[in-house]
C-alpha positions as semicolon CSV with decimal commas, in nm:
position;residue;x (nm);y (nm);z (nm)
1;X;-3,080;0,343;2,329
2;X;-3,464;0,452;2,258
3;X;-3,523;0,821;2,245
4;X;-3,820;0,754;2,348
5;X;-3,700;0,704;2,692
6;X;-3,409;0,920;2,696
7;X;-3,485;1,253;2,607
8;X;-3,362;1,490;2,910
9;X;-3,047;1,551;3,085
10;X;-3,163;1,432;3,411
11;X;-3,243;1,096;3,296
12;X;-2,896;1,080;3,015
13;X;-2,690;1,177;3,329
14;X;-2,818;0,873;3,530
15;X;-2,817;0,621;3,232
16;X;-2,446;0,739;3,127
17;X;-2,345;0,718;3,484
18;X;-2,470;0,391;3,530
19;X;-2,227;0,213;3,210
20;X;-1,948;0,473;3,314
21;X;-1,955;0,327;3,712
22;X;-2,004;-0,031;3,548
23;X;-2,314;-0,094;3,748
24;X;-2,519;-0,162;3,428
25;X;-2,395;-0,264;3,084
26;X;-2,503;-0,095;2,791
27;X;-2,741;-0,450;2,672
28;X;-2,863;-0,475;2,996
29;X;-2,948;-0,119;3,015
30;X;-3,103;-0,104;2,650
31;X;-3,363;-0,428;2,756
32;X;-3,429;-0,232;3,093
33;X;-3,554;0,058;2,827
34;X;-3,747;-0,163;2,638
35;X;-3,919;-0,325;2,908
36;X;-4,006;0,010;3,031
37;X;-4,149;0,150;2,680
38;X;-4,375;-0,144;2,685
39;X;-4,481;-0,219;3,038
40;X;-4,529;0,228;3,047
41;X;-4,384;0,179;3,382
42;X;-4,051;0,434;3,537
43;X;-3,721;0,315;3,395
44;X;-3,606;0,323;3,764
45;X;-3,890;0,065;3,903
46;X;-3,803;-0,197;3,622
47;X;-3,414;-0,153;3,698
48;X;-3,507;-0,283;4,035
49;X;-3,820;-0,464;4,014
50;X;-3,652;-0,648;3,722
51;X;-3,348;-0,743;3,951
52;X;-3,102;-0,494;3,736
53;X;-2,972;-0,314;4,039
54;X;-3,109;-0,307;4,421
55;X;-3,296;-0,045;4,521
56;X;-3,035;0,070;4,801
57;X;-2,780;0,115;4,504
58;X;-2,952;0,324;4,305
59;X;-3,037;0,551;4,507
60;X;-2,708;0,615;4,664
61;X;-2,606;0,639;4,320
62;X;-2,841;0,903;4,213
63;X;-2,743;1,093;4,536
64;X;-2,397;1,094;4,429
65;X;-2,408;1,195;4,034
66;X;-2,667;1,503;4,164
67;X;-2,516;1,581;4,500
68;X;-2,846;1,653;4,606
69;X;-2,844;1,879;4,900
70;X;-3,121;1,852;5,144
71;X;-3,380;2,142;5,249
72;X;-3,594;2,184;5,563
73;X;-3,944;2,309;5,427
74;X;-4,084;2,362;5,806
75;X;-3,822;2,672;5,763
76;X;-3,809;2,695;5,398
77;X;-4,117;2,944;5,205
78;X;-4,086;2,899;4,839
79;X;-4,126;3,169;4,578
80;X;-4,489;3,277;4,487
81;X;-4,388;3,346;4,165
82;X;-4,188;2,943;4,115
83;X;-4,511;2,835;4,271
84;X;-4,733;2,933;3,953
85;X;-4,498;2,737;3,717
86;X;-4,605;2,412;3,774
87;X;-4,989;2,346;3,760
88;X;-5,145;2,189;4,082
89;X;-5,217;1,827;3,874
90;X;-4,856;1,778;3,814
91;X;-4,795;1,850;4,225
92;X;-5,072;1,633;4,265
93;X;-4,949;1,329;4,064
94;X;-4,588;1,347;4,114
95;X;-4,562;1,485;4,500
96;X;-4,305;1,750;4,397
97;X;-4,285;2,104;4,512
98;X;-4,095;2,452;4,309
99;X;-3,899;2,629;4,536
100;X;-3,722;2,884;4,298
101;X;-3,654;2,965;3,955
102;X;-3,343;3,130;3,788
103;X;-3,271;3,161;3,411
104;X;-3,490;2,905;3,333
105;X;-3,401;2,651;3,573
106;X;-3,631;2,567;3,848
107;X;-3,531;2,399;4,186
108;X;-3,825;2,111;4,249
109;X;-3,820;1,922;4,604
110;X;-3,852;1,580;4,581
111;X;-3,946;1,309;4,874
112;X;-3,670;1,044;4,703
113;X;-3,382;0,972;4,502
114;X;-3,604;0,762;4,247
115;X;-3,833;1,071;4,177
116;X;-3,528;1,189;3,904
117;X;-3,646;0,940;3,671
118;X;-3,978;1,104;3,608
119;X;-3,835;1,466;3,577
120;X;-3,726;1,454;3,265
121;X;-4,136;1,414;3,166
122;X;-4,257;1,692;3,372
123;X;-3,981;1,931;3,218
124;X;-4,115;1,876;2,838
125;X;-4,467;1,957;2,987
126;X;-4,374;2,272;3,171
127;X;-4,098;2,403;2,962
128;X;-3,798;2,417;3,253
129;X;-3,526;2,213;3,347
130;X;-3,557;2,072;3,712
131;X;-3,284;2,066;3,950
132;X;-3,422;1,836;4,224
133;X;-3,373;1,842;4,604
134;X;-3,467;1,632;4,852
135;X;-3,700;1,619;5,175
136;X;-3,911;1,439;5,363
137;X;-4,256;1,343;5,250
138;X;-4,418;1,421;5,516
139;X;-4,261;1,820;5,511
140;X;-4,407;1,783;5,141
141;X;-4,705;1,662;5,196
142;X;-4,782;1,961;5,426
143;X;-4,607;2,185;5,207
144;X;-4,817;2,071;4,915
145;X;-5,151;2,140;5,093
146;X;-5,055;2,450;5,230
147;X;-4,914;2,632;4,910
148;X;-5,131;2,469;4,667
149;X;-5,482;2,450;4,879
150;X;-5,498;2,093;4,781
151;X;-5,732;1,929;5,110
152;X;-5,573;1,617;5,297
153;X;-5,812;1,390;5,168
154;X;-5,675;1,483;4,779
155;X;-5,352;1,465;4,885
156;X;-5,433;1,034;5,011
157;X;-5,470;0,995;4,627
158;X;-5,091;1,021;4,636
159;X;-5,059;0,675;4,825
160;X;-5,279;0,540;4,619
161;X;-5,046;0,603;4,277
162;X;-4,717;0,563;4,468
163;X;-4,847;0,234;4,673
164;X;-5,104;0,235;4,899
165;X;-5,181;-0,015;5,112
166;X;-5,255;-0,367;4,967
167;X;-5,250;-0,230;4,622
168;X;-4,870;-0,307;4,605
169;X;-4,658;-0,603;4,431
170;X;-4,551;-0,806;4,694
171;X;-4,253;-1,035;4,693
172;X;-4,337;-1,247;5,046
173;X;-4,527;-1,543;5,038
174;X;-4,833;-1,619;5,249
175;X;-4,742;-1,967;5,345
176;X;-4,857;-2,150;5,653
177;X;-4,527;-2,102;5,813
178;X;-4,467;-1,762;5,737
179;X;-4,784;-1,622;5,879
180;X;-4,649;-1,541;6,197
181;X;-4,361;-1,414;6,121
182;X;-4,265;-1,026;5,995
183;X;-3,928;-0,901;6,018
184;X;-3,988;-0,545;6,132
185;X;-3,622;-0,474;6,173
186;X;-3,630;-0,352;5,778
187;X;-3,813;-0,028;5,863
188;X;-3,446;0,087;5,992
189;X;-3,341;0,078;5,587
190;X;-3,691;0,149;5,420
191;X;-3,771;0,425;5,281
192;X;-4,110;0,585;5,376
193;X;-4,226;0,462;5,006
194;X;-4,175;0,111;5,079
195;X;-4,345;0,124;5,479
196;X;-4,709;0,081;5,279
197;X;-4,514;-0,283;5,157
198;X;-4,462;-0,399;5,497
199;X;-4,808;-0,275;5,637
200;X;-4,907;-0,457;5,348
201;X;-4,734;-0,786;5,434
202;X;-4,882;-0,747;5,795
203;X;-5,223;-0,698;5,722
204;X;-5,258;-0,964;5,444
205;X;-5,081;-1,223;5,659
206;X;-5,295;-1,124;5,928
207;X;-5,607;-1,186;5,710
208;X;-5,444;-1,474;5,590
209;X;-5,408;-1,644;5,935
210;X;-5,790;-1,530;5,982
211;X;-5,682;-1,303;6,279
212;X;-5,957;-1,049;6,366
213;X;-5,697;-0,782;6,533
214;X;-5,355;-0,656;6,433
215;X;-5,217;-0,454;6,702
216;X;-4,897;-0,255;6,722
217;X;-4,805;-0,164;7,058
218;X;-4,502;0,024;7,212
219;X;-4,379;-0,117;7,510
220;X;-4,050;-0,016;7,693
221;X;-3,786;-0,052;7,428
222;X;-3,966;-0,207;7,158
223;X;-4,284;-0,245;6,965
224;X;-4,435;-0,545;6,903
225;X;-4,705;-0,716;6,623
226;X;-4,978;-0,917;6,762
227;X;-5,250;-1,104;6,569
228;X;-5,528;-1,166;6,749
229;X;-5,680;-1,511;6,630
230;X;-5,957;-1,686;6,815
231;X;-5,959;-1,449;7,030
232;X;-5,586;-1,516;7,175
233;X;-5,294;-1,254;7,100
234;X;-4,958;-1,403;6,881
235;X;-4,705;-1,172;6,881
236;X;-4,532;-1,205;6,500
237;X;-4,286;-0,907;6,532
238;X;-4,079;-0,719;6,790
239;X;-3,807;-0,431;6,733
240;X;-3,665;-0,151;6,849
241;X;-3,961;0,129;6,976
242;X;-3,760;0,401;6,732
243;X;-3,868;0,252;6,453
244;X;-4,232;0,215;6,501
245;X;-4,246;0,581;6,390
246;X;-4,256;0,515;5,988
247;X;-4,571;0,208;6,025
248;X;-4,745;0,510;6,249
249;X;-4,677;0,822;6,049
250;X;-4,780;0,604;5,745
251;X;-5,127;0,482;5,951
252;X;-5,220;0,884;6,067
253;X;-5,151;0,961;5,664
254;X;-5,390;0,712;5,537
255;X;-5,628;0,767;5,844
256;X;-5,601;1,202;5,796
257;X;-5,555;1,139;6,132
258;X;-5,376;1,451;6,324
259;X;-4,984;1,423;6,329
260;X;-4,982;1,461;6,735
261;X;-5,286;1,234;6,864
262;X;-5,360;1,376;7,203
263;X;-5,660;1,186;7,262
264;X;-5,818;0,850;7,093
265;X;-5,920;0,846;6,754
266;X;-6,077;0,566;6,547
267;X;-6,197;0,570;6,203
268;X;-6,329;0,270;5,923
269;X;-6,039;0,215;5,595
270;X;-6,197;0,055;5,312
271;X;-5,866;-0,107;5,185
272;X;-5,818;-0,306;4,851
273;X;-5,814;-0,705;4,896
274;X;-5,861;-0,647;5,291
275;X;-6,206;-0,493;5,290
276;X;-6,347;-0,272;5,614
277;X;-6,122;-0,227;5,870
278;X;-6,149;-0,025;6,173
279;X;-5,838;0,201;6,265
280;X;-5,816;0,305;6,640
281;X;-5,496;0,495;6,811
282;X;-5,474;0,539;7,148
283;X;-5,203;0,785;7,327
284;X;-4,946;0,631;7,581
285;X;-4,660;0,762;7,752
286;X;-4,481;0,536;7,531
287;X;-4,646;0,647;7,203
288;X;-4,915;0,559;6,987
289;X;-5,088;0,200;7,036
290;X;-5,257;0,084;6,762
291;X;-5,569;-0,191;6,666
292;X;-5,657;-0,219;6,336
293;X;-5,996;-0,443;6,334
294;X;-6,134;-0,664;6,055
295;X;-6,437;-0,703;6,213
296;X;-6,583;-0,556;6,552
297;X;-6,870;-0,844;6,602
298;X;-6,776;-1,208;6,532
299;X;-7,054;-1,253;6,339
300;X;-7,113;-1,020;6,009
301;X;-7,410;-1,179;5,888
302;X;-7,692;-0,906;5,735
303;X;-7,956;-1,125;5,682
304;X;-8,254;-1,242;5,960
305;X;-8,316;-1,548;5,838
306;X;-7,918;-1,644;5,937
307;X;-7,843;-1,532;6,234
308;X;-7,983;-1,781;6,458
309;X;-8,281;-1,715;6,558
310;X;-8,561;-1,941;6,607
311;X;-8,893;-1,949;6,392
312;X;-9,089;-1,858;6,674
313;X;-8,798;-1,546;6,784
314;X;-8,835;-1,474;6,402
315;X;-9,174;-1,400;6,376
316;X;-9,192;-1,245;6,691
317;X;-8,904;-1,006;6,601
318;X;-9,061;-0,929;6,220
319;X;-9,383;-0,849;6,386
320;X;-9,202;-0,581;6,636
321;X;-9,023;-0,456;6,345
322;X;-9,299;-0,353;6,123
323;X;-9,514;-0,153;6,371
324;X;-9,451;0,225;6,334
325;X;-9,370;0,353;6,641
326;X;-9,183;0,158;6,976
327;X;-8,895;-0,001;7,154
328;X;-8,647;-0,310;7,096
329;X;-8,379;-0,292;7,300
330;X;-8,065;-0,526;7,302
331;X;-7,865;-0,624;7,556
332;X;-7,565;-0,826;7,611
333;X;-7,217;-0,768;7,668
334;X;-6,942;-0,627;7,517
335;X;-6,796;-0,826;7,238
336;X;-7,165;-1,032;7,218
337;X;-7,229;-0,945;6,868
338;X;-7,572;-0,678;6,953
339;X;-7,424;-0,417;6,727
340;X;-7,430;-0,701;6,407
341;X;-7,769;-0,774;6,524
342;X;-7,883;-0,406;6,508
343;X;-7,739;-0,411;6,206
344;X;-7,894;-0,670;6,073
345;X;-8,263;-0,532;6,228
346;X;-8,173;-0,207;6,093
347;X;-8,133;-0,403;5,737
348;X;-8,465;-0,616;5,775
349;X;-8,689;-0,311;5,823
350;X;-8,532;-0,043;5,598
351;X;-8,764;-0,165;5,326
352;X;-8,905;0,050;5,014
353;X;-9,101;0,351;5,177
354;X;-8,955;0,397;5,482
355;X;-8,648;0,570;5,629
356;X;-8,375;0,463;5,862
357;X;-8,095;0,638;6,078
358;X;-7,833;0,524;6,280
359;X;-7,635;0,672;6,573
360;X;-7,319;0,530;6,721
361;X;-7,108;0,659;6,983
362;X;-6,837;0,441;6,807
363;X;-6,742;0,367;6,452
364;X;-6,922;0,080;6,279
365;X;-7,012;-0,053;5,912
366;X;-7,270;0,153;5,788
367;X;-7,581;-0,007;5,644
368;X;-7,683;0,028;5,281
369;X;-7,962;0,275;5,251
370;X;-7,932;0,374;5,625
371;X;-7,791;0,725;5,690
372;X;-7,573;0,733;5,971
373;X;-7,353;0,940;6,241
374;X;-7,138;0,882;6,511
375;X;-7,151;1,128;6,851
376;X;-7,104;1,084;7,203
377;X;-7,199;1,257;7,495
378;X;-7,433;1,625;7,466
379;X;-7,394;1,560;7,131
380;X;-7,596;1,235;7,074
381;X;-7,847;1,360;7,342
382;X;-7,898;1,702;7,120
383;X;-7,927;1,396;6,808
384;X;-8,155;1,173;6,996
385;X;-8,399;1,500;7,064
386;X;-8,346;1,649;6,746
387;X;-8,493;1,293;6,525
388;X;-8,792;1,321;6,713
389;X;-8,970;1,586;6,431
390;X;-8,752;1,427;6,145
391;X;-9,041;1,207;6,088
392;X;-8,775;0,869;6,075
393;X;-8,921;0,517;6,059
394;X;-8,678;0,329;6,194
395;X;-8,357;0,445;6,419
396;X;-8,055;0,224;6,582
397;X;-7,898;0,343;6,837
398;X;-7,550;0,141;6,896
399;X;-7,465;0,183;7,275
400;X;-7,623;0,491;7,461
401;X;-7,398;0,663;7,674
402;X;-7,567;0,802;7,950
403;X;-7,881;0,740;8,128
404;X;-8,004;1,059;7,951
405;X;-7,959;0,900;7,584
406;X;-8,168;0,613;7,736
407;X;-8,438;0,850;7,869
408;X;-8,460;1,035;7,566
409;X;-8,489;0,766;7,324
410;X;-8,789;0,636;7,500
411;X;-8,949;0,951;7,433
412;X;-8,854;0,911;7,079
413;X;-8,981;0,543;7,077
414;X;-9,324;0,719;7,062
415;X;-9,253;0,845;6,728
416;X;-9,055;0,586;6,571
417;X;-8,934;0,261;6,615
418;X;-8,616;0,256;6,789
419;X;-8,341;-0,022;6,817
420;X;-8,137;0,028;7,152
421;X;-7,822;-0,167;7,220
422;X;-7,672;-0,153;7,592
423;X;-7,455;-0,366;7,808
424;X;-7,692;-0,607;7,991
425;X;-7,622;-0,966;8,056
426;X;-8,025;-1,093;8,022
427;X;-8,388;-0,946;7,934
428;X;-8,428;-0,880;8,344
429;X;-8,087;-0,684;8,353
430;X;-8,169;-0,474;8,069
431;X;-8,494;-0,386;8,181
432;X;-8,358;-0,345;8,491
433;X;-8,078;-0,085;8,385
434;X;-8,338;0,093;8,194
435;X;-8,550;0,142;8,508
436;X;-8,232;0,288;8,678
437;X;-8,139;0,543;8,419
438;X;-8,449;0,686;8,590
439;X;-8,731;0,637;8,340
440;X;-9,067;0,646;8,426
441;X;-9,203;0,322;8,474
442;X;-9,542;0,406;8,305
443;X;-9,401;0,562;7,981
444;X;-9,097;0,240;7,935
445;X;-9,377;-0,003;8,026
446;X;-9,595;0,125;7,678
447;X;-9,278;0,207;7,445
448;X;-9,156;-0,173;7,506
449;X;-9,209;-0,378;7,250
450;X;-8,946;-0,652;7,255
451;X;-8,642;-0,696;7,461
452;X;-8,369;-0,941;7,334
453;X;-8,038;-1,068;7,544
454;X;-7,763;-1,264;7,350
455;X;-7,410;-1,431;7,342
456;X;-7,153;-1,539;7,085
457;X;-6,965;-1,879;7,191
458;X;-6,695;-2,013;6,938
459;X;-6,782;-2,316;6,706
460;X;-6,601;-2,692;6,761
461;X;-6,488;-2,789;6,447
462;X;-6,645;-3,026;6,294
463;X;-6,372;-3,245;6,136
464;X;-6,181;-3,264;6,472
465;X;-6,428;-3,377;6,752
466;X;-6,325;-3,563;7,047
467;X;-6,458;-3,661;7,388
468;X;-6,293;-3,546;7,680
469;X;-6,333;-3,525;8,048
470;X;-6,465;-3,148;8,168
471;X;-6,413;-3,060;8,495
472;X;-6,707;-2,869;8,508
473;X;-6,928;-3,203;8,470
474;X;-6,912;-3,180;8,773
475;X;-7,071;-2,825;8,814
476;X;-7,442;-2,834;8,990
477;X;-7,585;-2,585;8,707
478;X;-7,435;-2,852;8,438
479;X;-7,600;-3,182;8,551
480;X;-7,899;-2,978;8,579
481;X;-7,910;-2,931;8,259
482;X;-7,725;-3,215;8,132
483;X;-7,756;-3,445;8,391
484;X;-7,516;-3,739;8,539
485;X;-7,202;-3,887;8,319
486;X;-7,288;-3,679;7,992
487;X;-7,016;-3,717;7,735
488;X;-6,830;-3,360;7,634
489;X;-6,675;-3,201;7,316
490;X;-6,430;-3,062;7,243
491;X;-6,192;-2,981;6,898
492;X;-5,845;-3,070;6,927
493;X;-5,772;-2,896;6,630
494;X;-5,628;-3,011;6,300
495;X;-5,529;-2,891;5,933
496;X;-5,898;-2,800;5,877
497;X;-5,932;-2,544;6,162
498;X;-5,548;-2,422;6,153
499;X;-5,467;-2,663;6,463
500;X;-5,713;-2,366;6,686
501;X;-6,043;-2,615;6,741
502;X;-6,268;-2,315;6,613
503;X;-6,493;-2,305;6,320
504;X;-6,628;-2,011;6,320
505;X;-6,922;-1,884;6,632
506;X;-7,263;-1,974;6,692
507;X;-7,493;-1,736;6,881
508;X;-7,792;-1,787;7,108
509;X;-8,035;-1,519;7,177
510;X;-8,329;-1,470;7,454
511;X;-8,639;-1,335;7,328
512;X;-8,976;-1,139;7,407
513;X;-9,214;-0,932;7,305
514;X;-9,432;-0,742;7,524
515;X;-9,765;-0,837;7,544
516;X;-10,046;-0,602;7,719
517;X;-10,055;-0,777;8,075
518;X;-9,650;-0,780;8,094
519;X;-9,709;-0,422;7,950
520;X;-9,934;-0,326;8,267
521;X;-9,750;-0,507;8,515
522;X;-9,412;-0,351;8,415
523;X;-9,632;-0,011;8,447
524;X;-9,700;-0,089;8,789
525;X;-9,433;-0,237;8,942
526;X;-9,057;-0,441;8,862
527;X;-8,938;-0,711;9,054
528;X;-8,639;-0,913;8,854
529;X;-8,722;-1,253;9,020
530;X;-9,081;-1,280;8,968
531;X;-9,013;-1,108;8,575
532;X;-8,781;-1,396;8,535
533;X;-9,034;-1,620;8,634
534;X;-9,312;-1,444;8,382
535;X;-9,047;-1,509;8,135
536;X;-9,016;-1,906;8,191
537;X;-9,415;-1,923;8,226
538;X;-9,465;-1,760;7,917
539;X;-9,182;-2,018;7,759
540;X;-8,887;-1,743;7,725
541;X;-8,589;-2,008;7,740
542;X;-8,264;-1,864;7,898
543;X;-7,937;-1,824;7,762
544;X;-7,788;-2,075;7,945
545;X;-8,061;-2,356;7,870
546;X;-7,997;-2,258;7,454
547;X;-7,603;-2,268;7,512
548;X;-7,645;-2,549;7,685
549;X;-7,804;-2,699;7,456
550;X;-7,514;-2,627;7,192
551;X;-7,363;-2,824;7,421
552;X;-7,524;-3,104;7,350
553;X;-7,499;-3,067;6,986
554;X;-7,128;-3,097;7,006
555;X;-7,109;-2,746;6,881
556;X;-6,895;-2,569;7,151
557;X;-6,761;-2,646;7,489
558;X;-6,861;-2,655;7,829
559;X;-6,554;-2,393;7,912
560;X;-6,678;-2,179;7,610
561;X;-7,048;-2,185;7,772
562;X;-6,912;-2,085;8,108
563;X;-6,666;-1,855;7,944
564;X;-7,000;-1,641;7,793
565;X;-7,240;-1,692;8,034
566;X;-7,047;-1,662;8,337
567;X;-7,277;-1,984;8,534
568;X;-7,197;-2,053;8,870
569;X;-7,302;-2,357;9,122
């Protein structure tokens, strides 16, 4: 056998126990070895990666030959003085922890059987033989940054060397007819090592299956897998609600999210092969529900010149954009793609000599070159007050939360330009809503610049089209705009789209600057009916009429119109 490999009595004791139990033979053993010397990977992960012995056997085995007893470190203080004899890199790297030390021998706790293998190696560096014992990881983990001072977020670089999410060598297959299907009954036999293989499995499937959502929710009993994939929820996994615990302790790890999560707490993972993600947890009296999002808007698109806008809405928008101090405000719905569009705003005008900021009362993908912070509440009022003598060009503000925010970033909008987002379903209702929050007609009226309104409908595929009979042809609202016996769309999905009908979204936007009469009549006085009207004189085109006219395209449904826009008779 090489010496290189075997060279303490830790590692002789396993390898001699091994040909003496006759669950290796000595060839197989000796190619194990040399795989191992070459590859520079543990002996113990090519014995089982290589098929030599299953991971389950092993480690009973080692648990056997060392009797390893088991300690509770939430009781347990270790010796200051065993403490100092192994440097905080090793503890970093390997996830062990010295407990004592006698005659030269010094206890080590260890999260798993498997972590023998490498003992051997951290004995010739420290000069002790290690008697290993186990405990949990997460006890260690805690242990580790308590004893050593080494912060949570060092301590994440340990999933990352031991198998972090989506960074691990998966042995599933991302067929078609495996997407929807994850056998979560295997967290009652995995060990917390292997949990980051099976969050793994879910989130690449999910990504796979081009789901936007993965949620894991308790319900009574169980806990169940959901994809969320044009916009409908698949469940792909259901067991027992005990063993959830392992896919959420692993999730708060990554996250440095608190072990007991008394209140909701979201945060964005930048994870290999997956990208951004957006982790939120939410308390129940059944546990800890969880969404992890690929993307919060349907459409991610950065650039102006893409994101459907017309020439005309273009140049209008550039104009507003450029002027140094004033108000945009966006308003749709929830889920209508605004906070991509601020985004993408935020993008446009951050150019060479100028600075931008962004606040969000929720998490969202930061923009390059854009500093940014997320508060809610007293807090973003003290930020919205506090920018107004930080001499900023350009500041987003993603969803104000009170009519306060609102107020307050008017007053800022005479310093800078400012990009407000808020829930409004057309120009009329956002101006509308801003009125209410109590601002003073006068001082909105001259800090408006442009006020947009917009919706995100799902796209027909292309490759699928077919006619079919709508029963809202019938609809008053549609044959005004389409008139009598028009011919419908719709995608009744095929190979192309994943059998779904979607091809991605299409959005539609409602656009208008503020010119110096709607500017003094705004000052003076708001009725919504006759603004409406000022809006279709001056040739502002509705959100209906431009979804409507997608319609006509063959680019989404009459459902999907009345599904966004909410049009009645």
């Amino acid at each position: 056998m090489s010496e290189a490999i075997v060279k303490g009595s830790n590692l002789n004791k396993i390898l001699n126990g091994l040909i003496e139990e006759q669950l290796l033979t000595e060839e197989a053993l000796s190619e194990a070895i040399s795989k191992a010397e070459s590859s520079r990977k543990n002996l113990g992960e090519i014995l089982i990666e290589d098929g030599y012995i299953s991971k389950e056997a092993l480690e009973s085995f080692i648990k056997k030959i060392f009797e390893l007893p088991y300690v509770d470190l939430t009781s347990y203080v270790p010796d200051p003085e065993a403490l100092k004899l192994i440097p905080k890199t090793i503890v970093h790297r390997y996830l062990i922890l010295p407990l004592f030390e006698i005659e030269g021998n010094l206890t080590v706790a260890i999260p798993n059987p498997l972590t023998v293998f490498i003992l051997d190696s951290i004995s010739q560096e420290i000069g002790y033989e290690l008697d290993p014992v186990l405990t949990t990881e997460d006890s260690l983990l805690d242990s580790v940054i308590v004893y050593y001072g080494i912060s949570p977020d060092e301590m994440s670089d340990y999933h990352k060397a031991s198998g972090s999410i989506a960074e691990t060598e998966n042995d599933f297959e991302l067929k078609e007819e495996n997407l929807f299907s994850i056998d979560l009954d295997r967290l009652a036999i995995l060990e917390s090592s292997s949990v980051s293989e099976l969050l793994t499995e879910i989130l690449l499937k999910a990504k796979k299956a081009e789901a936007t959502a993965v949620h894991i929710e308790p319900i009574e009993g169980d806990f169940r897998v959901m994809y969320r994939v044009e916009g409908t929820l698949r469940t792909v996994g259901v067991a027992a609600r005990s063993l959830q615990k392992p896919l959420t302790d692993y999730l708060k790890n990554v996250s440095k999210f608190p072990r007991q999560v008394e209140r909701p707490v979201e945060k964005i993972l930048e994870l290999p092969r997956l990208g951004e993600m957006i982790i939120s947890m939410f308390p129940t009296i059944h546990g800890e529900r969880i969404v992890l999002t690929f993307e919060r808007d349907p459409l991610r698109i950065d650039d102006i010149e893409q994101i459907g806008l017309s020439e005309e809405e273009k140049n209008d928008i550039k104009e507003v954009l450029n002027c140094r101090h004033g108000l945009m405000v966006i308003g749709a719905p929830i889920n209508s793609g605004k906070t991509s569009t601020l985004r993408t705003f935020l993008r446009y005008a951050n150019k060479e000599g100028k600075s931008a900021f962004m606040l969000a009362v929720e998490e969202v993908r930061p923009v390059e070159g854009v500093q940014f912070q997320k508060l809610r509440g007293e807090e973003l009022l003290t930020a919205i007050e506090g920018l107004i003598h930080q001499d900023i060009d350009i500041i987003g503000l993603d969803e104000a939360d009170s009519e306060e925010a609102i107020r307050a970033c008017i007053r800022l909008a005479q310093k800078s330009m400012v990009i407000l987002t808020i829930e409004a379903s057309s120009i009329t209702d956002a101006i509308r809503k801003m009125i209410d929050s109590g601002a003073e007609t006068f001082s909105l009226s001259w800090s408006l610049s442009a006020v947009i309104s917009q919706r995100v409908m799902k796209k027909n595929c292309s490759h699928c089209l077919e006619e079919y009979k709508s029963p809202l042809i019938t609809n008053k609202v549609v044959k005004k705009y389409l008139g009598e016996n028009f011919q419908v769309f719709r995608s009744r999905g095929c190979d192309s789209c994943r059998g779904s009908g979607v091809d991605g979204y299409v959005s539609v936007f409602e656009v208008t600057s503020f010119s110096e009469s709607m500017k003094r009549k705004l000052a003076t006085s708001f009725n919504p009916q006759d603004f409406q009207n000022q809006l279709r004189s001056k040739g502002v085109d509705s959100i209906l009429s431009k979804a409507m006219e997608k319609v006509v395209e063959k680019q989404v449904t009459l459902e999907e119109v009345y599904r966004t826009t909410g049009f009645k008779e």
